[in-house]
DSSP file (Angstrom, degrees, kcal/mol; ACC not computed):
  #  RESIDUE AA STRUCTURE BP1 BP2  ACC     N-H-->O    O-->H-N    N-H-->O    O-->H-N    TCO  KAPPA ALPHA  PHI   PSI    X-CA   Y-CA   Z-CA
    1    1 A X              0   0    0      0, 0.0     2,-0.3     0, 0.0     0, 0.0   0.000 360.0 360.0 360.0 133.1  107.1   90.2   86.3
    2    2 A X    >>  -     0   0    0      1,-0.1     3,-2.8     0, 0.0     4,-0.7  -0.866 360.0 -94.6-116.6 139.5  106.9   86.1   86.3
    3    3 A X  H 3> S+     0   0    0     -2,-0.3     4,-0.6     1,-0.2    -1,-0.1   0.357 119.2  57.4 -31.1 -18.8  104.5   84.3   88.4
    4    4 A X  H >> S+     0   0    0      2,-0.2     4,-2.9     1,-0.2     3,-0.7   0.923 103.7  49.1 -49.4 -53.5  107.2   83.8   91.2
    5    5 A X  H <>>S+     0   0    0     -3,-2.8     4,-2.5     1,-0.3     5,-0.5   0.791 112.1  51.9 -76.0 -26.7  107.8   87.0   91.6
    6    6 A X  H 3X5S+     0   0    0     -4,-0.7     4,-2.4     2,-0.2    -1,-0.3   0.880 105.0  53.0 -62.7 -40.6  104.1   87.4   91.9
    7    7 A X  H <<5S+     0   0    0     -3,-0.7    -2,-0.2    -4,-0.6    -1,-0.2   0.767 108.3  50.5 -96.7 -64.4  103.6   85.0   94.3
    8    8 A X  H  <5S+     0   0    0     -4,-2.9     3,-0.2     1,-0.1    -2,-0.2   0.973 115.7  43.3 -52.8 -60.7  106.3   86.5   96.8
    9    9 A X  H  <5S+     0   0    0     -4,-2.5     2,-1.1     1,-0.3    -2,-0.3   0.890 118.2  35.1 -88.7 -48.2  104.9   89.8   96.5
   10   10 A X  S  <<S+     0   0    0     -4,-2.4    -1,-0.3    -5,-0.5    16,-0.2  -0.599  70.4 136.1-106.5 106.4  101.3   89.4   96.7
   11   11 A X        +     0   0    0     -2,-1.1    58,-0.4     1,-0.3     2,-0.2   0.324  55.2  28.0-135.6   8.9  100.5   86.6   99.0
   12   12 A X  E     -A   25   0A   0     13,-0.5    13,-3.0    55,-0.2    -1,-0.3  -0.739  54.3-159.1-165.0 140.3   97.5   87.3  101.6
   13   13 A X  E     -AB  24  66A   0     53,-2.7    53,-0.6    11,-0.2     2,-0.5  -0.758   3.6-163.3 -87.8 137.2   94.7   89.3  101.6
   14   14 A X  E     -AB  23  65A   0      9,-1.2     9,-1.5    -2,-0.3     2,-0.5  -0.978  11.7-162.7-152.6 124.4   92.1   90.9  104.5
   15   15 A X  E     - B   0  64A   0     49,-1.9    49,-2.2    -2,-0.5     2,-0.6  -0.963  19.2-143.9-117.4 118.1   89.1   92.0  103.7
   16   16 A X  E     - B   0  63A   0     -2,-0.5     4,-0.4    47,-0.2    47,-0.2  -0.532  26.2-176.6 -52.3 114.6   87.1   94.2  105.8
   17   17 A X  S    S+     0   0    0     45,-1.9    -1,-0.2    -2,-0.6    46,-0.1   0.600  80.0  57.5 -88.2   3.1   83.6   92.7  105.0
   18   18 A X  S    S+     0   0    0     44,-0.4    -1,-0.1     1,-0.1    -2,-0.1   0.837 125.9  17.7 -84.9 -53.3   81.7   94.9  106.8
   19   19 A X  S    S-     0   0    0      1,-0.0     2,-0.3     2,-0.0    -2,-0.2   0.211  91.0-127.8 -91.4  10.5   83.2   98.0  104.8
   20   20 A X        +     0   0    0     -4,-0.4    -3,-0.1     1,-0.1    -1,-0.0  -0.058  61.4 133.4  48.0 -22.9   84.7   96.7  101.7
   21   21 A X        -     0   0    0     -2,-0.3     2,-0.4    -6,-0.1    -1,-0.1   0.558  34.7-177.5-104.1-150.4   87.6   98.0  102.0
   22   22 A X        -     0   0    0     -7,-0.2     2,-0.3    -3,-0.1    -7,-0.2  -0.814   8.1-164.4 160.3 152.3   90.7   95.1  101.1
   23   23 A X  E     -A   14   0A   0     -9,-1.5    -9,-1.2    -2,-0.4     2,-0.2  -0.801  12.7-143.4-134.3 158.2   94.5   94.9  101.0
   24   24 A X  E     +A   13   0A   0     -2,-0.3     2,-0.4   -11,-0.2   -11,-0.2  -0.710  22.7 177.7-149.2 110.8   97.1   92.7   99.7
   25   25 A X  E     -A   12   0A   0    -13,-3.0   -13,-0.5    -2,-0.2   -15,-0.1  -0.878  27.7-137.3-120.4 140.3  100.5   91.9  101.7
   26   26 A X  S    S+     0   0    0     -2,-0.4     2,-0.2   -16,-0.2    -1,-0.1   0.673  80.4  25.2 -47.6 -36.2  103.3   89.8  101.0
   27   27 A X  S  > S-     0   0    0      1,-0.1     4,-1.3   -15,-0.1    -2,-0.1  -0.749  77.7-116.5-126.7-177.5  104.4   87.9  104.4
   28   28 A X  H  > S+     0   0    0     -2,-0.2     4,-1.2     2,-0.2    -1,-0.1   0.657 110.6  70.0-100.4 -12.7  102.1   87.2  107.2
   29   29 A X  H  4 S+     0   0    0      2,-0.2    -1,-0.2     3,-0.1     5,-0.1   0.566 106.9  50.1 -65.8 -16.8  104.4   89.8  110.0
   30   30 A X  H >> S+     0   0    0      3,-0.1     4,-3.5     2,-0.1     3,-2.9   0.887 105.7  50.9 -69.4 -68.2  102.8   92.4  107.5
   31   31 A X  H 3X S+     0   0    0     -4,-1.3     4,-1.3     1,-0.2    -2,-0.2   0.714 113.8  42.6 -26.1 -53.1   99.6   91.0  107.9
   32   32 A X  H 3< S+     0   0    0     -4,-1.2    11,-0.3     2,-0.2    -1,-0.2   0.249 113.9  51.9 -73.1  -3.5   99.7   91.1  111.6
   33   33 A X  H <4 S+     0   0    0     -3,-2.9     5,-0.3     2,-0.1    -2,-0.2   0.678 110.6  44.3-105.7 -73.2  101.1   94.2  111.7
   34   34 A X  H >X S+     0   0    0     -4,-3.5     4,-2.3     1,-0.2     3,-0.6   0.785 111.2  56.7 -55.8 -17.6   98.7   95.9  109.5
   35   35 A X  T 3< S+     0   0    0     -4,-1.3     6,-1.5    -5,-0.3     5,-0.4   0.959 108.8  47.0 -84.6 -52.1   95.9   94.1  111.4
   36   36 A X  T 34 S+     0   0    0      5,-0.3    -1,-0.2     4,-0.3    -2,-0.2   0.127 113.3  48.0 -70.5  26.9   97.1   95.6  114.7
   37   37 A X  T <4 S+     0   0    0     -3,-0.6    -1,-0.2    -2,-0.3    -2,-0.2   0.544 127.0  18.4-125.6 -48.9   97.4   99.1  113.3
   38   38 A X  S  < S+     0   0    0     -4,-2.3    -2,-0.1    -5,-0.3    -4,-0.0  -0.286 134.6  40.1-132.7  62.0   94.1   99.7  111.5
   39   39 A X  S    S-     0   0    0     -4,-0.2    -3,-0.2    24,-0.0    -4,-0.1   0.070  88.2-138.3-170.3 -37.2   92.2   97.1  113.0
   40   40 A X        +     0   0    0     -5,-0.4     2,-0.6     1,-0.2    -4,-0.3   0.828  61.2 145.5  52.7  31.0   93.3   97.2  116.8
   41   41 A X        -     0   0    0     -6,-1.5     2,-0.7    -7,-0.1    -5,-0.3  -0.797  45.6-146.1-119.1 119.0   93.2   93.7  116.1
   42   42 A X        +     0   0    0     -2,-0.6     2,-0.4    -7,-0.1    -9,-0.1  -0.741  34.1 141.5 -89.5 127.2   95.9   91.3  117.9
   43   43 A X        -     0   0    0     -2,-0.7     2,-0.3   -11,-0.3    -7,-0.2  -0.949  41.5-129.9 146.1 128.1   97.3   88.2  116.1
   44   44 A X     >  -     0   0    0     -2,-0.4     4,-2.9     1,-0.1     5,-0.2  -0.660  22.1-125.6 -97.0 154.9  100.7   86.7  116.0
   45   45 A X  H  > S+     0   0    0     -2,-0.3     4,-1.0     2,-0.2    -1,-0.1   0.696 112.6  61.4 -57.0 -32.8  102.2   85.9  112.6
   46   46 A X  H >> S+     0   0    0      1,-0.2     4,-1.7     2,-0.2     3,-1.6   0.965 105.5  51.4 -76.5 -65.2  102.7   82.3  113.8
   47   47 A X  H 3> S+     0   0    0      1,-0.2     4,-4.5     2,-0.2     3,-0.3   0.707 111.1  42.2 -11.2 -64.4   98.8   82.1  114.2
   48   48 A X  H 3X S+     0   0    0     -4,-2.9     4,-3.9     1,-0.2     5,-0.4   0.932 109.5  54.9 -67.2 -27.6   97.9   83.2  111.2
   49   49 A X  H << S+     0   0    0     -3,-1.6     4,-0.5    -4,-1.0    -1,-0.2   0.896 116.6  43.7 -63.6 -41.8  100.4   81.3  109.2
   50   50 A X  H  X S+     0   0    0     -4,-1.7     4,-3.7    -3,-0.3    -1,-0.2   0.913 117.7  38.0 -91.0 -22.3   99.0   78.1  111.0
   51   51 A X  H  X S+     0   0    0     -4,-4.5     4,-1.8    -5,-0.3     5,-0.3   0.903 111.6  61.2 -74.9 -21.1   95.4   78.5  110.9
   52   52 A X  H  < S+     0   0    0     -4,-3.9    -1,-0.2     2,-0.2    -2,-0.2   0.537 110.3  40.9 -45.3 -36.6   96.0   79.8  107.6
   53   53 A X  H  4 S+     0   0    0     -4,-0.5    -2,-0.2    -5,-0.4    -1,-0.1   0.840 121.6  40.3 -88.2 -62.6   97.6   76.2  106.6
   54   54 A X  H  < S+     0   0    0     -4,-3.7    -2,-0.2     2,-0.1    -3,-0.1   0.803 133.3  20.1 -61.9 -25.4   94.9   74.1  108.5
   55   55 A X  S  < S-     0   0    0     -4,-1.8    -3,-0.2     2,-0.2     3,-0.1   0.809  83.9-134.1-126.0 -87.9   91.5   76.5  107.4
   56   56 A X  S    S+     0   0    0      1,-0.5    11,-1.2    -5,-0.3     2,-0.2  -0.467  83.6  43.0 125.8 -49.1   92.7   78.4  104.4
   57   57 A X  E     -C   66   0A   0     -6,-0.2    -1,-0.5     9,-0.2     2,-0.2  -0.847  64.4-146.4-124.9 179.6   91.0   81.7  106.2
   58   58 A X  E     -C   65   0A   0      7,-1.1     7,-2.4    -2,-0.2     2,-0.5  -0.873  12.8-166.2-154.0 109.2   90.7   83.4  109.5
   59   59 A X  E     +C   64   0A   0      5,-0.2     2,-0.4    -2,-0.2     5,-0.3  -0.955  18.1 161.5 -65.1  96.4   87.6   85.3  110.4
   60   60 A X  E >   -C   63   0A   0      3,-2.9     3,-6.9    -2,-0.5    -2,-0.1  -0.995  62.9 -30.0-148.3 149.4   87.9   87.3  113.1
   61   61 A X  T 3  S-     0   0    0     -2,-0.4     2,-3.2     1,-0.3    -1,-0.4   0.457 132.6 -42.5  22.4 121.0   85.3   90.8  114.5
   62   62 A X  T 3  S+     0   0    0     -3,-0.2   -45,-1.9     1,-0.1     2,-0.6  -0.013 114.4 121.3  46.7 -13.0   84.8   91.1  110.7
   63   63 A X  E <   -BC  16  60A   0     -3,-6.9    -3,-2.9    -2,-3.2     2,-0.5  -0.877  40.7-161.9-107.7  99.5   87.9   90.6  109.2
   64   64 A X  E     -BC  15  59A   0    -49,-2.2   -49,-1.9    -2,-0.6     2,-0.4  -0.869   4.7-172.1 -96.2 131.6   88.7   87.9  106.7
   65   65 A X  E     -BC  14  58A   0     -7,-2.4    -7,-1.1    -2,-0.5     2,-0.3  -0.886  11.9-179.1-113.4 142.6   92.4   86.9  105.8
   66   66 A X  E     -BC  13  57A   0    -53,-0.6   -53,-2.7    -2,-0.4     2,-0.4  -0.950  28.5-132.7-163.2 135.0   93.0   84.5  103.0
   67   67 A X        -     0   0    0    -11,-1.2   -55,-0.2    -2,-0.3     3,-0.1  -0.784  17.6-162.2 -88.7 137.4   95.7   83.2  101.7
   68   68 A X  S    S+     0   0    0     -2,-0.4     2,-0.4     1,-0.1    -1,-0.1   0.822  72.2  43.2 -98.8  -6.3   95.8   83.5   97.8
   69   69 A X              0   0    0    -58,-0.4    -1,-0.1   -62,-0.1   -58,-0.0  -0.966 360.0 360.0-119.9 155.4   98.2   81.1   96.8
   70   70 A X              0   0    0     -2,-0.4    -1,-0.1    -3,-0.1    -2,-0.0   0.499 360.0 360.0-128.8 360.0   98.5   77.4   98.2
């Protein structure tokens, strides 16, 4: 596997900090998806994608999202 392909496939992260517990998904409609599944936590894809651009993270009830490559 070459660093593209890496890049595509793992590309944001959310870590519970309360718990440990951490993930790593490819697009940010996963991200938002997974956040609202085992999270209850609501966030649009465009959100993260922009604060994600301006910030670099998103903090939210506990939850950090980071993008890992820029």
């Amino acid at each position: 596997m070459d660093l593209e392909e890496i890049n595509k496939k793992y590309k944001y992260i959310i870590l519970n900090v309360t718990t440990g517990d951490c993930e790593i998904l490819p697009s940010d409609r996963s991200v938002s998806k997974n956040l609202k599944d085992k999270y209850d936590l609501e966030i649009s894809h465009m959100y993260i994608r922009r604060h994600l651009t301006d910030k670099g993270y998103i903090l939210k009830d506990d939850i950090l999202i980071k993008n890992l490559w820029f």
